[in-house]
FIRO-684473 format. One record per atom (N, C-alpha, C): atom name; x, y, z. Coordinates in Angstrom, 1 decimal. Example, Ala and Ser with C-alpha at 12.3 -4.5 7.8 and 13.67 -1.06 7.14 Angstrom:
BEGIN
+-------+--------+--------+--------+
| atome |      x |      y |      z |
+-------+--------+--------+--------+
|     N |   13.2 |   -5.7 |    7.8 |
|    CA |   12.3 |   -4.5 |    7.8 |
|     C |   13.2 |   -3.3 |    7.8 |
|     N |   12.8 |   -2.2 |    7.1 |
|    CA |   13.7 |   -1.1 |    7.1 |
|     C |   12.9 |    0.0 |    7.9 |
+-------+--------+--------+--------+
***
This chain:
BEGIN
+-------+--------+--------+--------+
| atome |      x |      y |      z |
+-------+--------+--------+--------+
|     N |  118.7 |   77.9 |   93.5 |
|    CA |  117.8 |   77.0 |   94.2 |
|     C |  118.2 |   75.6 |   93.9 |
|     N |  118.6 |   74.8 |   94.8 |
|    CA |  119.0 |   73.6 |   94.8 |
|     C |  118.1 |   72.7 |   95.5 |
|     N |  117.4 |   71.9 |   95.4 |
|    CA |  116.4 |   71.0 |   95.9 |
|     C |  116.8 |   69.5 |   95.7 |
|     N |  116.9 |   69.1 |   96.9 |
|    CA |  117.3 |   67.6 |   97.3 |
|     C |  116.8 |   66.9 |   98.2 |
|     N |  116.3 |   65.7 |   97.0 |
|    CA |  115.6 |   64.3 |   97.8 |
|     C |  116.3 |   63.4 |   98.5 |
|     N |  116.7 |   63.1 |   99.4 |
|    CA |  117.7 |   61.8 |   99.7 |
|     C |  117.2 |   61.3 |  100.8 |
|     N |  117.9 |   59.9 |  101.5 |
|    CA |  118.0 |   59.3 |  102.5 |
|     C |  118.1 |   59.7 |  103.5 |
|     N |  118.1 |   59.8 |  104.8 |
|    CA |  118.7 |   60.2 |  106.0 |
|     C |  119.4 |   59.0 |  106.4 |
|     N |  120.7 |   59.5 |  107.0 |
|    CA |  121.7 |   58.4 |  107.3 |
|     C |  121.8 |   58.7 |  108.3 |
|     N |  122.6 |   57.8 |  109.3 |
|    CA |  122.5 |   57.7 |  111.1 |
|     C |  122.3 |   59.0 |  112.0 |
|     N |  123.5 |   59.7 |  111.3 |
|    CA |  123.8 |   60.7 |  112.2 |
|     C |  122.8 |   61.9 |  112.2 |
|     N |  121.9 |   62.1 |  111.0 |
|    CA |  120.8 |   63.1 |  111.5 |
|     C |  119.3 |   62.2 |  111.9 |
|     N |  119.4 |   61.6 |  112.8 |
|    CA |  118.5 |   61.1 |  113.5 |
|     C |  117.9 |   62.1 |  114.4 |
|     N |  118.3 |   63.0 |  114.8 |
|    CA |  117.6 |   64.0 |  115.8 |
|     C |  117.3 |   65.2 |  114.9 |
|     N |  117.5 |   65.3 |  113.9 |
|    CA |  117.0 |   66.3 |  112.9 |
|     C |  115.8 |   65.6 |  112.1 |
|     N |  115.8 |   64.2 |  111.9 |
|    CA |  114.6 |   63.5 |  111.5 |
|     C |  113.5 |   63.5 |  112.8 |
|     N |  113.6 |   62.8 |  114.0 |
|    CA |  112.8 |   63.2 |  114.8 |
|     C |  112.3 |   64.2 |  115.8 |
|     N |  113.3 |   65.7 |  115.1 |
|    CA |  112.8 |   66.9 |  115.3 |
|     C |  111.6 |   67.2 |  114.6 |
|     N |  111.8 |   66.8 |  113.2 |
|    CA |  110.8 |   67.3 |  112.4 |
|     C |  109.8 |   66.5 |  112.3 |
|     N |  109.4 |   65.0 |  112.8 |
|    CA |  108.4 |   64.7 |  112.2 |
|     C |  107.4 |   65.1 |  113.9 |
|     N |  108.5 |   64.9 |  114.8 |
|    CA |  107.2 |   65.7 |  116.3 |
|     C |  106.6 |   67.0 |  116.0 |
|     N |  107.3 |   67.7 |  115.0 |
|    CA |  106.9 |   69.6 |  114.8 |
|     C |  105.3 |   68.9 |  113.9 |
|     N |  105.5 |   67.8 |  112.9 |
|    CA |  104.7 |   67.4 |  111.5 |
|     C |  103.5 |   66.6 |  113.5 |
|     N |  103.7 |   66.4 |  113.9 |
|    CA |  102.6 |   65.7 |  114.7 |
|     C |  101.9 |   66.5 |  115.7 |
|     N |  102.9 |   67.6 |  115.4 |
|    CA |  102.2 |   68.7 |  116.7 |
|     C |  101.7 |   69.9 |  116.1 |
|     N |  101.1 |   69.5 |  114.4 |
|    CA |  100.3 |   70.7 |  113.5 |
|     C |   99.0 |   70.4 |  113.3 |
|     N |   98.4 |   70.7 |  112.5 |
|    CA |   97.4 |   71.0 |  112.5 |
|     C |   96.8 |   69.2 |  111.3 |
|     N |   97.8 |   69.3 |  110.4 |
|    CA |   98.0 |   68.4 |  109.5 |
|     C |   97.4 |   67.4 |  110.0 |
|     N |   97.5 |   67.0 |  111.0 |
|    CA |   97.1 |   65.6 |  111.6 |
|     C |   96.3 |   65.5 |  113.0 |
|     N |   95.9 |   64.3 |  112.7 |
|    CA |   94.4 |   64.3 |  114.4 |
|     C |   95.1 |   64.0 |  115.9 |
|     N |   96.6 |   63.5 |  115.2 |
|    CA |   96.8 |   63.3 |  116.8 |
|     C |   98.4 |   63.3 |  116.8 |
|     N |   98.6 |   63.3 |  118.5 |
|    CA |  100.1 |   63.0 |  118.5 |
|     C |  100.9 |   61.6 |  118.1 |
|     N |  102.2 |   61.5 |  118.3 |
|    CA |  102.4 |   60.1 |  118.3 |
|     C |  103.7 |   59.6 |  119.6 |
|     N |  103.6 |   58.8 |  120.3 |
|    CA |  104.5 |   58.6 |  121.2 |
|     C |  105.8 |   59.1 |  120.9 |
|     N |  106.9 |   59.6 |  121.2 |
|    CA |  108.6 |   59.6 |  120.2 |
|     C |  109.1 |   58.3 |  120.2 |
|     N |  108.8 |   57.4 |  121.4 |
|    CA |  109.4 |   55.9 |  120.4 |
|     C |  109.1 |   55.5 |  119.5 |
|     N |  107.9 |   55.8 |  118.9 |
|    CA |  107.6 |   55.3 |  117.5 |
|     C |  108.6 |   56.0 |  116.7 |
|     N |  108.3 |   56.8 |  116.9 |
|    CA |  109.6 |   58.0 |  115.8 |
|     C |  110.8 |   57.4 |  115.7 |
|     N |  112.0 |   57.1 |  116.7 |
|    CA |  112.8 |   56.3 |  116.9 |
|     C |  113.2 |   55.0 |  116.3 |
|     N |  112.0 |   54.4 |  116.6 |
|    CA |  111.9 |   52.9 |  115.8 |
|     C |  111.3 |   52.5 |  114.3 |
|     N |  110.8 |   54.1 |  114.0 |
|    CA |  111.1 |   54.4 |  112.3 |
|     C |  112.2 |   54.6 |  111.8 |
|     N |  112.9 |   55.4 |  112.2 |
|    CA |  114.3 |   55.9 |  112.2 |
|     C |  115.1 |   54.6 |  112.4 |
|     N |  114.8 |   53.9 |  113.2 |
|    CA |  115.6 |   52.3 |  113.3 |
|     C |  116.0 |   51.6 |  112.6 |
|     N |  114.4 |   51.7 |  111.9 |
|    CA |  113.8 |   50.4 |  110.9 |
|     C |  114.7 |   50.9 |  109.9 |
|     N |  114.6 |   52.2 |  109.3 |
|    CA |  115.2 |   52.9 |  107.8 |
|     C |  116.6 |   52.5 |  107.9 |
|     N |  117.2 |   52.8 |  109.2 |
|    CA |  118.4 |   52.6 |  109.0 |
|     C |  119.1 |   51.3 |  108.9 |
|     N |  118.2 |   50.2 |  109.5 |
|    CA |  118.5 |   49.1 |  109.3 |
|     C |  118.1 |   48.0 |  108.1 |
|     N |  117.9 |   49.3 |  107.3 |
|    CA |  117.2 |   48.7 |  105.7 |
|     C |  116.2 |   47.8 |  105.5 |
|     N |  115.1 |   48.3 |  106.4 |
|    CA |  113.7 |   47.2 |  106.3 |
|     C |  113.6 |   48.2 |  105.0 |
|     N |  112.7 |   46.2 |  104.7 |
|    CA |  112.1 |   47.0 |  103.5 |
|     C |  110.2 |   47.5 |  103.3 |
|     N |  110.3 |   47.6 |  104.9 |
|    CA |  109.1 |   48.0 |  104.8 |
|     C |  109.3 |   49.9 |  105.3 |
|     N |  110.1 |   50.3 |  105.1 |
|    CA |  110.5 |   51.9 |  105.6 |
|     C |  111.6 |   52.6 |  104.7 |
|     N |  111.1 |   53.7 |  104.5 |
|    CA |  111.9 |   54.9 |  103.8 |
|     C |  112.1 |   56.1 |  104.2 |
|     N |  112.9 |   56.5 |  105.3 |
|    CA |  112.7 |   58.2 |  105.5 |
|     C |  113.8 |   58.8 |  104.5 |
|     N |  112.9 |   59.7 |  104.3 |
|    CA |  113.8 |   60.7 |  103.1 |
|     C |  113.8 |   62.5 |  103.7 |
|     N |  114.8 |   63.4 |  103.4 |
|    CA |  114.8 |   63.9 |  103.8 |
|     C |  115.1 |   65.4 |  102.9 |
|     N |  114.4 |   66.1 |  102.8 |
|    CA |  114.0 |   67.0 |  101.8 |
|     C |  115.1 |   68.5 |  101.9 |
|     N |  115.7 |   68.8 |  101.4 |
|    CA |  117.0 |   69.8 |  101.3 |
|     C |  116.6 |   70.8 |  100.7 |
|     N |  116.7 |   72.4 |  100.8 |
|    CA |  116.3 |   73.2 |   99.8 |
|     C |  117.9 |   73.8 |  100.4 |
|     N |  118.3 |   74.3 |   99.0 |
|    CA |  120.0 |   75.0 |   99.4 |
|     C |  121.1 |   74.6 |  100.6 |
|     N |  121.8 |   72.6 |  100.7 |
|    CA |  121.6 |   72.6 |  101.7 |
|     C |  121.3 |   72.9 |  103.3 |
|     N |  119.8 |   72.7 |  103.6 |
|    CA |  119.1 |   73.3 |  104.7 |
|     C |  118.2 |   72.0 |  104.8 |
|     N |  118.2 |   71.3 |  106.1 |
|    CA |  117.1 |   70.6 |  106.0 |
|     C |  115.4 |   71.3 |  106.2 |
|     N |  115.0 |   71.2 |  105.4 |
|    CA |  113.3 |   72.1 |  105.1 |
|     C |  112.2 |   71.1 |  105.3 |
|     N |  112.8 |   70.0 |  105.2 |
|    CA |  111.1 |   69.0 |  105.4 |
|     C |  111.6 |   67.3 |  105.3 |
|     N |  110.9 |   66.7 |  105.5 |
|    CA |  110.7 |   65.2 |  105.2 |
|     C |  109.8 |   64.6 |  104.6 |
|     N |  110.1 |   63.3 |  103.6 |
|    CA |  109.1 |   62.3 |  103.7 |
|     C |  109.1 |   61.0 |  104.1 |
|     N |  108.2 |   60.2 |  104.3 |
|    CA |  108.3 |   58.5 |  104.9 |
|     C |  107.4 |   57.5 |  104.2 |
|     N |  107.6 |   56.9 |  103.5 |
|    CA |  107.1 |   56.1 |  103.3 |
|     C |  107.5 |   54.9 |  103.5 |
|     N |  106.1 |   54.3 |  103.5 |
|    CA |  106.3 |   52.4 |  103.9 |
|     C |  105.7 |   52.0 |  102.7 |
|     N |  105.2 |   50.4 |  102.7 |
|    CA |  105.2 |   49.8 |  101.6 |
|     C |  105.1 |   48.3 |  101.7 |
|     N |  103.5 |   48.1 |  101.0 |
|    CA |  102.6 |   46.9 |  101.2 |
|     C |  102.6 |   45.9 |   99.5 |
|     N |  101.7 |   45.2 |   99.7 |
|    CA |  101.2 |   44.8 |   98.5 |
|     C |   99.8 |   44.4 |   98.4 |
|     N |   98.8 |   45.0 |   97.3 |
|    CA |   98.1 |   44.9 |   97.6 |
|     C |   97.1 |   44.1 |   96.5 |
|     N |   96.0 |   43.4 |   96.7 |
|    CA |   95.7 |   42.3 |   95.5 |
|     C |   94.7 |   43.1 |   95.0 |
|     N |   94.0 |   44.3 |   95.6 |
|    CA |   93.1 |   45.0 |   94.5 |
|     C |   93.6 |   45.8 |   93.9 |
|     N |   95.0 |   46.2 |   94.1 |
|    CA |   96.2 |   47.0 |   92.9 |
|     C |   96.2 |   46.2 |   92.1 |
|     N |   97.0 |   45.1 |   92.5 |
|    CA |   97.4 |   44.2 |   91.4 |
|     C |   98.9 |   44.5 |   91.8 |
|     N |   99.3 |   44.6 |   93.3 |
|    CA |  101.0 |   44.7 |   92.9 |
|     C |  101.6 |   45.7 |   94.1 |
|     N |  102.5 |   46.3 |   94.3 |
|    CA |  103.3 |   46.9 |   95.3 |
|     C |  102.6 |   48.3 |   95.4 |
|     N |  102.1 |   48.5 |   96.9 |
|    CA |  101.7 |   50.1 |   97.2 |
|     C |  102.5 |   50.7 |   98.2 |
|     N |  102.8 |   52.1 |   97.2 |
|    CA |  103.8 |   52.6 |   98.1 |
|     C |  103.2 |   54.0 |   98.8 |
|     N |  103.1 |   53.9 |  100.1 |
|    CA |  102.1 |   54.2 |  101.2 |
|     C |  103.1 |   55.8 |  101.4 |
|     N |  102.7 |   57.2 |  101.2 |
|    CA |  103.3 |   58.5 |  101.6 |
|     C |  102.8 |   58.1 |  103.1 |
|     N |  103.1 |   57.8 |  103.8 |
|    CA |  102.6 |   57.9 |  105.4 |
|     C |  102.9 |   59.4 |  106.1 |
|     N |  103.9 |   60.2 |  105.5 |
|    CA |  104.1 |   61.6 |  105.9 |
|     C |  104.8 |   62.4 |  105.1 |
|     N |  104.3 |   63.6 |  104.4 |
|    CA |  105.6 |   64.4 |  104.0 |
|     C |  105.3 |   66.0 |  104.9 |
|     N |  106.3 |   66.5 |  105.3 |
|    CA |  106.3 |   67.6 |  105.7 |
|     C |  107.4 |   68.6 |  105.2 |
|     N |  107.4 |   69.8 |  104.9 |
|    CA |  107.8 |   70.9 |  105.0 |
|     C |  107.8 |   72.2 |  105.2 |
|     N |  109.3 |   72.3 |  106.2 |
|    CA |  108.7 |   73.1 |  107.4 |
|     C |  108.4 |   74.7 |  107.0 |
|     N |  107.4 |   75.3 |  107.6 |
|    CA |  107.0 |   76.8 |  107.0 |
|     C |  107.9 |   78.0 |  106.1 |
|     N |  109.0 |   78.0 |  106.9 |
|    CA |  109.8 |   79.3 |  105.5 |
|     C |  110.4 |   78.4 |  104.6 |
|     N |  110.2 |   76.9 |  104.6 |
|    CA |  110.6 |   76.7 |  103.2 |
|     C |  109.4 |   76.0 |  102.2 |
|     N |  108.4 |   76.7 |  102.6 |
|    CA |  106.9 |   76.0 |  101.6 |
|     C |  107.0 |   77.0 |  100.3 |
|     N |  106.4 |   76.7 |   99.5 |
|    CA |  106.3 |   77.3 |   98.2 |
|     C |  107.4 |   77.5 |   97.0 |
|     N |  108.5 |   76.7 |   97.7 |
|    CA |  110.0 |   76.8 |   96.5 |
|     C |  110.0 |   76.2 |   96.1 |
|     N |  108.8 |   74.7 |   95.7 |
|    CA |  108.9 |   73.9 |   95.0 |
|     C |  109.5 |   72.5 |   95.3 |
|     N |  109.7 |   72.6 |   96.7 |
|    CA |  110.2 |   71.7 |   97.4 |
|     C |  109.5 |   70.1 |   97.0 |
|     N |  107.7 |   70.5 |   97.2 |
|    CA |  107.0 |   69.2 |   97.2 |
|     C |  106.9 |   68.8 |   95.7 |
|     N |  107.3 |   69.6 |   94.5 |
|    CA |  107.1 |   69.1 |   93.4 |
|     C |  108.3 |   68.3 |   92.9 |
|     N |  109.1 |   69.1 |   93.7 |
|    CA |  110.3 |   68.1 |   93.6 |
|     C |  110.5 |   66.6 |   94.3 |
|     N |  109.9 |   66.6 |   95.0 |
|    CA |  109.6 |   65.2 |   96.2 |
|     C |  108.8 |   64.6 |   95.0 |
|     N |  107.4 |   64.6 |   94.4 |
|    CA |  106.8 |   64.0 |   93.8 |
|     C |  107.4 |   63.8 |   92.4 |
|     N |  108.8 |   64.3 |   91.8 |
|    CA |  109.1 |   64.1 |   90.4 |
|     C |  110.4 |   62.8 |   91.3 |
|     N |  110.7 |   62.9 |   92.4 |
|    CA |  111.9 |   61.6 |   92.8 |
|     C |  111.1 |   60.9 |   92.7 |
|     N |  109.8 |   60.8 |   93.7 |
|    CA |  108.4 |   60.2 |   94.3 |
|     C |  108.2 |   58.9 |   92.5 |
|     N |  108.0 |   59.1 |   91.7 |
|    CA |  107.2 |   58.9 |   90.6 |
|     C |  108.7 |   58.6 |   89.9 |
|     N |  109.4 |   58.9 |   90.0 |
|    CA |  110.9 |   58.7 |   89.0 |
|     C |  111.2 |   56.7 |   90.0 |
|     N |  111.4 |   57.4 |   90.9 |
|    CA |  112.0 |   55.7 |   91.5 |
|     C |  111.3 |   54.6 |   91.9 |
|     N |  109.4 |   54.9 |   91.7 |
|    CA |  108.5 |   53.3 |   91.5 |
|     C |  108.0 |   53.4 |   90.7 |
|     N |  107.5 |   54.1 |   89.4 |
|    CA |  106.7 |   54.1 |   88.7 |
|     C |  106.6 |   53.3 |   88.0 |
|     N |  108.4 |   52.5 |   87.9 |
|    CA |  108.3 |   51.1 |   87.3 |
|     C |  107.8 |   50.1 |   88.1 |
|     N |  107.2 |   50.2 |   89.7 |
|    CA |  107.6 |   49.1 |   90.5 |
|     C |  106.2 |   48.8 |   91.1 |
|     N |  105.4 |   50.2 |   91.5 |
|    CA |  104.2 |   50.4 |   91.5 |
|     C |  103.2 |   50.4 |   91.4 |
|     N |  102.2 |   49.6 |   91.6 |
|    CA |  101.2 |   49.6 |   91.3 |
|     C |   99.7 |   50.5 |   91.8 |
|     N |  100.6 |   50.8 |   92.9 |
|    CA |   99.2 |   52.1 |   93.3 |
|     C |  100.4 |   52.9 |   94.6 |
|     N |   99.8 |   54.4 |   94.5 |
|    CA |  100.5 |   55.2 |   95.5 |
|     C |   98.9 |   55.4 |   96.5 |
|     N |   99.4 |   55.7 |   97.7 |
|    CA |   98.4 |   55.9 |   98.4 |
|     C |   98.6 |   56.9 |   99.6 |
|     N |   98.0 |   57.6 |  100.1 |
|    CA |   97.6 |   58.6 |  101.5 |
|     C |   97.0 |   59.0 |  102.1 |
|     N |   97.1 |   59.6 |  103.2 |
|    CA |   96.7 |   59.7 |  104.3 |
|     C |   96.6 |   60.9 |  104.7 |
|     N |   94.7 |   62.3 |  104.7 |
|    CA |   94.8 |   63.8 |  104.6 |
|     C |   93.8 |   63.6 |  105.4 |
|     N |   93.7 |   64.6 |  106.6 |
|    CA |   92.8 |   65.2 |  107.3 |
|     C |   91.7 |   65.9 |  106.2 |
|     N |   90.4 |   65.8 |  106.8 |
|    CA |   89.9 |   66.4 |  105.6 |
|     C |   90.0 |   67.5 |  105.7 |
|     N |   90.0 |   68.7 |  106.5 |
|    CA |   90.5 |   69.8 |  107.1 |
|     C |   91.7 |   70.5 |  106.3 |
|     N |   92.8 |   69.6 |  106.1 |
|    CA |   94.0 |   70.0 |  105.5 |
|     C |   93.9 |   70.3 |  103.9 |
|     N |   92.9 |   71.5 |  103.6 |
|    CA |   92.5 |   71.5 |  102.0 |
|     C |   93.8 |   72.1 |  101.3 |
|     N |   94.7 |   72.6 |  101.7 |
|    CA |   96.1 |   72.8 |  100.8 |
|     C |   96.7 |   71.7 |  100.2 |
|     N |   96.9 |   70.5 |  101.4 |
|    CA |   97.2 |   69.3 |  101.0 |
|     C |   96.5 |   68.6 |  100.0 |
|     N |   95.1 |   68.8 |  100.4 |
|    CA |   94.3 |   68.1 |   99.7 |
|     C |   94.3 |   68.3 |   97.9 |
|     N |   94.4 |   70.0 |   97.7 |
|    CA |   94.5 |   70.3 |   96.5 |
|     C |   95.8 |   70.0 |   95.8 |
|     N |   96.8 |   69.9 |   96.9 |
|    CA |   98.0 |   69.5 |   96.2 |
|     C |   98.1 |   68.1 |   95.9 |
|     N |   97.7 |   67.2 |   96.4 |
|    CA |   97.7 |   65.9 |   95.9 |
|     C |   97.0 |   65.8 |   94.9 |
|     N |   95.7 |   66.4 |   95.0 |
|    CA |   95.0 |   65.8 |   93.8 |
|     C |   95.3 |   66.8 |   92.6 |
|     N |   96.6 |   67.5 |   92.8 |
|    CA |   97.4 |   68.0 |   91.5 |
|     C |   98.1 |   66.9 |   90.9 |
|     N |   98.7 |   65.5 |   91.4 |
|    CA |   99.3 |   64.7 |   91.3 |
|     C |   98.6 |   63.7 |   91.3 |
|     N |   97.7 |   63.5 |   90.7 |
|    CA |   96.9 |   62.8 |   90.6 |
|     C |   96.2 |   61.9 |   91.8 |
|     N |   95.9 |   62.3 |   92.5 |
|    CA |   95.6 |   61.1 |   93.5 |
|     C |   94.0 |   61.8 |   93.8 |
|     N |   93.3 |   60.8 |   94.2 |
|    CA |   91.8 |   61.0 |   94.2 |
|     C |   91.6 |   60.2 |   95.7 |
|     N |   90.1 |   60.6 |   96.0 |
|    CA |   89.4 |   60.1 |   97.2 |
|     C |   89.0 |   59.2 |   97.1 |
|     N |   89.2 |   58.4 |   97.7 |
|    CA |   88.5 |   56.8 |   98.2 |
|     C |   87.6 |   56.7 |   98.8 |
|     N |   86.0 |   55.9 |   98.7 |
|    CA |   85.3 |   56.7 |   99.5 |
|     C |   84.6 |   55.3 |  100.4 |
|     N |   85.9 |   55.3 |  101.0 |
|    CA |   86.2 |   54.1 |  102.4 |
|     C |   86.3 |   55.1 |  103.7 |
|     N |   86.0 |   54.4 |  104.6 |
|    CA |   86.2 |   54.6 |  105.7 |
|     C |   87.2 |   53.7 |  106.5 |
|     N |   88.5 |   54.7 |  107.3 |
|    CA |   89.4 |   53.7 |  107.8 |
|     C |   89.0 |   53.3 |  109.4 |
|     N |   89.6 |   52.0 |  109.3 |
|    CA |   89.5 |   51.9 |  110.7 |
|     C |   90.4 |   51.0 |  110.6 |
|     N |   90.8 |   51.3 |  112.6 |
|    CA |   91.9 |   50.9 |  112.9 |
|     C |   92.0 |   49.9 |  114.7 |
|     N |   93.0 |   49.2 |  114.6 |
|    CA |   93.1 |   48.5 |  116.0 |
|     C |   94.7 |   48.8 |  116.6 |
|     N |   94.9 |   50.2 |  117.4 |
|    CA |   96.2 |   50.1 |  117.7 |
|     C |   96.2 |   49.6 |  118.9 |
|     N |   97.8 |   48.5 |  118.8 |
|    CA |   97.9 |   47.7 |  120.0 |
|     C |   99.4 |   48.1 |  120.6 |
|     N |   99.3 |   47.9 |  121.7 |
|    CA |  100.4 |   48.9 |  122.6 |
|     C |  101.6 |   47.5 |  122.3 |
|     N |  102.8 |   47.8 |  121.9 |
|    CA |  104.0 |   47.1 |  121.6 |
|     C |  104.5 |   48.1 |  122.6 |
|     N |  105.6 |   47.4 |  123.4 |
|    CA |  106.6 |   47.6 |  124.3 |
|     C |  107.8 |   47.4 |  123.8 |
+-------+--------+--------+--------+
***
């Protein structure tokens, strides 16, 4: 078993935004998302903002899943929050340990830098749910809201 966290670099661009339309068209989540957005994530990463990370999750190389995160700062942390905005892995490769390995890179490469991790769970999605709060993360008991505005 070989499990690997890495970057995605240019050329699997269409293997990144295969998987994150499969991750928007499950159950995981309340809605779809345009594919230009997808694209102009994939843009951003590649163009080294430093507000984007797609990573791309290997089991024996096979690509099996992804994660993305972005990345704010926040004054009731006290410091840099690094935002899971997606992780997915796709069905025959769930249970090999794939996500514990995501969360030992996950915690290995800000833990010095970080001041709070944070996400984003359907409350519906109780697998997720239990698996984060294996990794410590707990419920905030805010309500989000939001103003999306159409960029062209």
């Amino acid at each position: 078993m070989n499990i690997q966290v890495k970057d995605f670099i240019k050329k699997e661009k269409n293997d990144f935004c295969s998987m994150v339309t499969e991750f928007y068209n499950s159950d995981a989540v309340s809605h779809n998302i345009p594919k230009k957005n997808i694209m102009q994530t994939f843009d951003m990463h590649i163009s080294k903002s430093p507000f984007v990370r797609c990573l791309v999750l290997e089991y024996d190389n096979k690509k099996a899943g992804f994660a993305l995160l972005s990345f704010t700062h926040s004054t009731e942390a006290g410091g840099l929050v690094v935002l899971l905005e997606d992780l997915f892995v796709k069905l025959e490769f769930r249970g090999k340990g794939i996500v514990s390995k995501f969360f030992e890179f996950l915690f290995n490469a800000y833990d010095k830098k970080a001041a709070r991790y944070r996400l984003e769970v359907t409350a519906t999605n109780k697998k997720a749910i239990e698996i984060y709060s294996h990794y410590g993360f707990e419920t905030l008991e805010y309500s989000n809201m939001v103003k999306d505005m159409m960029i062209s």
